[in-house]
N, C-alpha and C positions, 0 to 999 in steps of 0.2 A: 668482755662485751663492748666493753668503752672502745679499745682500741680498734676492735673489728668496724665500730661506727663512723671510727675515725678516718679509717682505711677506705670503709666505701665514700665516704664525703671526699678523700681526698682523690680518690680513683677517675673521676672525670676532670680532676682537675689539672693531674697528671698526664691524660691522655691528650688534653687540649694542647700542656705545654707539649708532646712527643709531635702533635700534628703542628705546631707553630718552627719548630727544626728541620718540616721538610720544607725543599725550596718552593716559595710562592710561583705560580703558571709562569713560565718564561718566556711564553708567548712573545708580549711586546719586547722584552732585553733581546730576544734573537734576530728578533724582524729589525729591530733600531741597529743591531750590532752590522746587520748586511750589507741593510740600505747606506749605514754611512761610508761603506766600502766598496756601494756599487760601481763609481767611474772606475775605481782601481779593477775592479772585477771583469766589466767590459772591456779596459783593455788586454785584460788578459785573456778571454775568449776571440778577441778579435787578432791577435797576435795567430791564435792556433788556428784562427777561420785560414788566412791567408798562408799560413803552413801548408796546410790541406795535404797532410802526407798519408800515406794509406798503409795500411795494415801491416805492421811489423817494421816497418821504414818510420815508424812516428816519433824520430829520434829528437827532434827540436821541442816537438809538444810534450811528450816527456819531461824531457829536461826541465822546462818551465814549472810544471805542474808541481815537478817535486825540489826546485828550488822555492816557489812558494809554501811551498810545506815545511822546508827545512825552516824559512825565515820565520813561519808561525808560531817553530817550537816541534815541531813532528822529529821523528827521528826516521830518517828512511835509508829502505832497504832496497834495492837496484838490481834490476838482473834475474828477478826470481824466476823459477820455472822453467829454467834454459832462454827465456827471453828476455832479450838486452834491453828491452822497452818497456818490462812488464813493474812495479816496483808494490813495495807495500810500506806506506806510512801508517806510521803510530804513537798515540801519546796515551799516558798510565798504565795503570797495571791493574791484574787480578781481572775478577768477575763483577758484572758482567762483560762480555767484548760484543763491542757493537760495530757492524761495517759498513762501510760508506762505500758505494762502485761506482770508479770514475773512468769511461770512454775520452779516445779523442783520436780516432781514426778516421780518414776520408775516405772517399769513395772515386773510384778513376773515371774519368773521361766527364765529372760534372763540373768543370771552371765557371764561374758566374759573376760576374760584379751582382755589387748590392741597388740594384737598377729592377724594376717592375717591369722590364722586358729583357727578353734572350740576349744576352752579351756576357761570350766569354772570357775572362779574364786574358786564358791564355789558352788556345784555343787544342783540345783532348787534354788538357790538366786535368789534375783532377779537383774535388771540391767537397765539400760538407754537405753534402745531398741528406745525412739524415742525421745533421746536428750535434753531433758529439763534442764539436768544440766548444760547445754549451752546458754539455751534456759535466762533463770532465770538471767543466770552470763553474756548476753550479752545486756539483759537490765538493769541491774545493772549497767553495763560499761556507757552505754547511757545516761541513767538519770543521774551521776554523773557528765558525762561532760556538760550538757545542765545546772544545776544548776550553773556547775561554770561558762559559757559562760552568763548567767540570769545576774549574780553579776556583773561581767567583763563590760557588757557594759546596765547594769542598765533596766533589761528588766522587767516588770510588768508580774504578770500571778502566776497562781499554776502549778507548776508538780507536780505528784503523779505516785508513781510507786505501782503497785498491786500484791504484792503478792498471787498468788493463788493456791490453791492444786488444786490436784485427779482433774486433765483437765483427765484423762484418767480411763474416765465411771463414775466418783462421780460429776460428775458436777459443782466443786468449784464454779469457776465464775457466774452459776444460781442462787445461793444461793447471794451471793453478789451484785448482778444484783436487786434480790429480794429486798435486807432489803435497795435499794436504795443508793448504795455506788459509783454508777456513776449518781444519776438524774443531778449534776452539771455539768459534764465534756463536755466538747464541742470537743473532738476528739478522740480516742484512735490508739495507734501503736502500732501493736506486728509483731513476726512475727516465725517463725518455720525453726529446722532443715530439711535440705533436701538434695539430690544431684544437684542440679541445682543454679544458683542465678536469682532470678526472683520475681517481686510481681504479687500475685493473684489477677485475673481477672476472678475466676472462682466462683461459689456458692462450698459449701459442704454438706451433708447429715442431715440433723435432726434425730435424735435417739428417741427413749426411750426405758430405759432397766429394769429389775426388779425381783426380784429372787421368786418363785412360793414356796410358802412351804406346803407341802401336810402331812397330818398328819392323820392315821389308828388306826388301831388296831397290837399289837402286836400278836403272836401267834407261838406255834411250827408248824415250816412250812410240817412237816412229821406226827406228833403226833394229832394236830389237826386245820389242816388248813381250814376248814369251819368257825371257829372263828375267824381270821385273817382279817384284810381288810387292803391291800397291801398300803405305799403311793408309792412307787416304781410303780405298775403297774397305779397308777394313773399319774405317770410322761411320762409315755410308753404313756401312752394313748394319753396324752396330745401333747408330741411329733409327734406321729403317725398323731392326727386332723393337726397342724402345716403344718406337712409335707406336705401332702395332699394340704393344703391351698395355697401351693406354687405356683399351677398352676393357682390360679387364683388372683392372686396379679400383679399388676403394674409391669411391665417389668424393672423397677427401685430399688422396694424393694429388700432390703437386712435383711436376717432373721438368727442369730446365735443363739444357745445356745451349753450352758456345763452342765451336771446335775454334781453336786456338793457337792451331799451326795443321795448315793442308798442303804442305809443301809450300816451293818457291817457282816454280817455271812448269809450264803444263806441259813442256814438250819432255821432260824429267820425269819418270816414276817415283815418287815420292818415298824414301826409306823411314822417311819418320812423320806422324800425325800425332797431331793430340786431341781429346775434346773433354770439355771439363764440364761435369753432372753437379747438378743437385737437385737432391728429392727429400720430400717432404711428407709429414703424414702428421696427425693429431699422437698417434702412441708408439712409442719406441721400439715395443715390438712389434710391430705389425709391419714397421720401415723395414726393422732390420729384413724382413723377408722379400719386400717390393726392393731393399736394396742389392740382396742376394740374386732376385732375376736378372735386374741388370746389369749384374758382374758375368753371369750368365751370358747374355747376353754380347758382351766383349768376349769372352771365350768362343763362343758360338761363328762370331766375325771372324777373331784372328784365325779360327782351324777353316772355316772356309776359304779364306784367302792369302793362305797360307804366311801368316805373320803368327809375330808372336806381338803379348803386349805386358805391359805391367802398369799397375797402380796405385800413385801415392795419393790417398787420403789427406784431405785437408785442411776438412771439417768434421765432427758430429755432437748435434746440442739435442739436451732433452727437452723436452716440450716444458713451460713453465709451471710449476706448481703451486695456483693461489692458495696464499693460505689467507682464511677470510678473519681471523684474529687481528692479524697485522694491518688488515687493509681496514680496518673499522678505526683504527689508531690512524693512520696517515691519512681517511679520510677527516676525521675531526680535525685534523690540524690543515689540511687543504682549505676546509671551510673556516676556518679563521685566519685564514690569507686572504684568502678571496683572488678571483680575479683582478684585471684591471684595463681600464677604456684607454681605444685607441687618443692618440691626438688627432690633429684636422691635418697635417700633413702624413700621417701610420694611416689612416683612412685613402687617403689618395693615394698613396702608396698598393694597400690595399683593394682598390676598387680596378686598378688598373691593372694589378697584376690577377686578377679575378676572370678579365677578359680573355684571359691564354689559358684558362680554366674549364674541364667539362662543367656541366651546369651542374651546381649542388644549391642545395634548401638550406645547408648549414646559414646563418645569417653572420656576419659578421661581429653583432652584438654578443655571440657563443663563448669570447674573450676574457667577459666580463662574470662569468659565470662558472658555475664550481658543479659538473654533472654528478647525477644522485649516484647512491653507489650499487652496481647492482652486479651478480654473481650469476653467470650465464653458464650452461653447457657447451660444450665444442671448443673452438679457438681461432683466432683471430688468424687474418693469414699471411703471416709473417711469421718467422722464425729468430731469437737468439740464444747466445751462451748465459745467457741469465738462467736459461732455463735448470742447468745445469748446477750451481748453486743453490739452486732454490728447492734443487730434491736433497738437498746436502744439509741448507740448514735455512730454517721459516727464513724466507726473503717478500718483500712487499714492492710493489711497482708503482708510479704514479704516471701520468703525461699533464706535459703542461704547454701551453697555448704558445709555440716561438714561430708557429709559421701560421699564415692568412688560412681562416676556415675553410674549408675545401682542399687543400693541397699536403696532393700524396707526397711521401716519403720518397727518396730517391728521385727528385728531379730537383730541374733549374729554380722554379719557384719557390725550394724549401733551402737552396742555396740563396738567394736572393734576398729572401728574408732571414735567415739566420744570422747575415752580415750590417744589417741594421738593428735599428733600437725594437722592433719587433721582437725578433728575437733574444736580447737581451733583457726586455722587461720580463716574459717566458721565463724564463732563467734563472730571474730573480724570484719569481714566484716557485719555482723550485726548488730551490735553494733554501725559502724559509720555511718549506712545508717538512723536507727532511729534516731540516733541525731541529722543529718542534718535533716533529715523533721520535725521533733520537731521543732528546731531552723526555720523552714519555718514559720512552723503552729503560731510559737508564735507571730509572727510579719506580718501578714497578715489575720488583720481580715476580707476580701472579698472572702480568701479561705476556711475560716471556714463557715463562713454564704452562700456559694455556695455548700458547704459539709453538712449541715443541710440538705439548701433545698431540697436538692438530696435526702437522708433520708425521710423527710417526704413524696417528691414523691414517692421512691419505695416500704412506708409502705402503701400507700395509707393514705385515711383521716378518714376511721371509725377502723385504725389497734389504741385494747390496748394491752402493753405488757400482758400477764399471762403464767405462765410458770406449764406445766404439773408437775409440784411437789407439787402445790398447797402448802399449809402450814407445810407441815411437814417438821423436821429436819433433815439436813446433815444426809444420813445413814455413819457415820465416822467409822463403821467395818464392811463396805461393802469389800474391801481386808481381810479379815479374816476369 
């Protein structure tokens, strides 16, 4: 009995020392670990701002990203997935594996100085319209402090940060997804620039995109155009059905295209046209069917106007899947970042680049503040390859404040701002939000195995991944 008394006195006391061996909140050693490495950091985003190479071409930003990883200590892997730009860094071992997604592809035709009005750099360049070179160099920041916090206080586990291209329409991450380059990983954090700081609670679009190549007869269009058979007028055509289709598609679909070669001289019948689709919908099946019409569609053209045509595909992402486990973790750690207030020259920067702005009510003080978190139906209308990891294995999203409240994605003024300290301070607040939830994730395995379960319930139990690209290769001169 003595000894039984002895055992329960000593039993709390024993548990106190078990909770004294785990590491104390890391909070402040990751924020301090960043910030004393932010100039180094901004030049490293600003190096990839003026890269500004686009999807699959991101051979410099690459390079950079994972020379910095090598000098951290990562051990990297180049090349993966058939793409020459794609890499995966990693330091430790064993369980659990945690991943870190880093972007840093530009977008064409948006060259910008970092100027609070339209001037381009270099004029149809292209440019960071939706921030990735921030994007890439704020989980760069992250993963390096989380390895050295690993070290610090002896912590078990793999990080791996992933390099990935062409998030914008090449679908890097599918391809990746594909050849099994996450089946281990038991979490993923990314997260996107934006105007606001807040983590997603919302779904995004599922795509698939794919450029129509219609290919005729050549012929003098005046001398003797009964010998001719247009691919041009089979692009019209095609268009034309499209169009039409629109009224009877899902009040959700989104349907773009750009034709992308209609010949060269009008006086010419045109033997070759191209035009390049993408379409959009909340659920992957329901695309696949709206993307079936309008494959339809191009068949429909080419037997009318007697062409023929083919199809290379050259995107398709699944729609994102919140898992709200994960996001209750990255928001805790958002809200112990915090935002952070403009300076009196980031305000006039701001205030002027505001005026090239439709009117919004966002206030500029939105900067300084951490929005609540909240878990919406539908999805937001935009589309990435995140999506596609994220049905693969629990992934979490954040957005953090790099460009002026009000400004959409894809333009001059999110170029603009990316290229100054706006965007850089953004960045940094990114940067310490995923390393604290890192640092959660690594040392709480009931939050990861609660972050599965969540997963397999919203995949259901007869969901297998397959990804609408089926077997074929990277298109890697889809930009060209």
């Amino acid at each position: 009995m003595r000894r039984v008394a002895l055992a329960l006195v000593l039993l709390p006391a024993l548990r106190l020392g078990a909770q004294r061996t785990r590491p104390a909140d890391p909070s402040a050693g990751l924020i301090a670990s960043i910030d004393a490495r932010a100039a180094h950091y901004t030049d490293v985003e600003q190096q990839i701002w003026r890269f500004a190479e686009v999807g699959y071409q991101e051979v410099q930003s690459s390079a950079l990203l994972q020379k910095e990883l090598v000098a951290a200590g990562f051990a990297v892997k180049s090349g993966v997935a058939g793409i020459p730009t794609a890499f995966v860094a990693e330091y430790g071992s064993g369980k659990p594996v945690i991943g870190i997604l880093g972007e840093f592809d530009a977008l064409p035709g948006l060259s910008q100085d970092s100027v609070p009005v339209q001037r381009p750099l270099v004029a149809g360049a292209a440019g960071h319209g939706c921030g990735h070179h921030l994007l890439g160099t704020a989980s760069l920041a992250s993963a390096v402090a989380l390895k050295e916090w690993m070290i610090a206080n002896r912590i078990p586990g793999t990080l791996r940060f992933y390099g990935t291209p062409a998030e914008e329409g090449g679908a890097g991450k599918v391809y990746m997804v594909r050849d099994g380059l996450f089946d281990d990983v038991d979490a993923v954090i990314a997260w996107h620039p934006g105007d606001r700081n807040g983590v997603m609670g919302i779904s995004s679009l599922a795509n698939i995109s794919g450029k129509f190549r219609f290919h005729g007869i050549s012929a003098h269009a005046a001398g003797a155009p009964d010998v001719g058979r247009s691919a041009l007028d089979a692009v019209e055509a095609m268009d034309a059905m499209v169009n039409l289709m629109r009224e009877h598609v899902p009040q959700e679909t989104r349907i773009h295209y750009v034709i992308t070669n209609g010949g060269r001289a009008p006086n010419v019948v045109p033997d070759f046209a191209e035009v390049y689709y993408v379409v959009r919908h909340p659920d992957m099946r329901t695309l696949d069917q709206i993307w079936g019409r309008v494959t339809d569609a191009a068949k429909g053209a080419a037997l009318g106007t007697g062409t023929t045509y083919d199809l290379a595909i050259t995107g398709a992402v699944y729609n994102l899947l919140v898992n709200q486990t994960l996001a209750k973790v990255q928001q805790r750690a958002l809200e112990r970042v915090g935002g952070y207030r403009y300076t009196d020259a980031e305000r006039s920067f701001a205030e002027t680049l505001r005026a090239a702005l439709p009117a919004t009510s966002v206030p500029l003080e939105s900067v300084q503040q951490v929005q609540p978190l909240a878990f919406a139906p539908g999805a937001m209308s935009a589309s990435t390859d995140v999506g596609d990891v994220s049905w693969r294995v629990p992934t979490v999203q954040m957005d953090a404040a790099t460009w002026v409240p009000g400004t959409p994605a894809h333009s001059w003024q999110a170029v603009a701002a990316g290229g100054m300290s706006i965007g850089s301070r953004g960045m940094l607040v990114a940067a310490k939000t995923m390393a604290i939830t890192g640092a959660e994730l690594f040392t709480s395995p009931a939050t990861l195995a609660a972050a599965k379960a969540e997963l397999d319930a919203s995949r259901g139990p007869s969901f297998a991944y397959r990804t609408r690209l089926g077997t074929q290769k990277p298109a890697l001169d889809y930009r060209k």
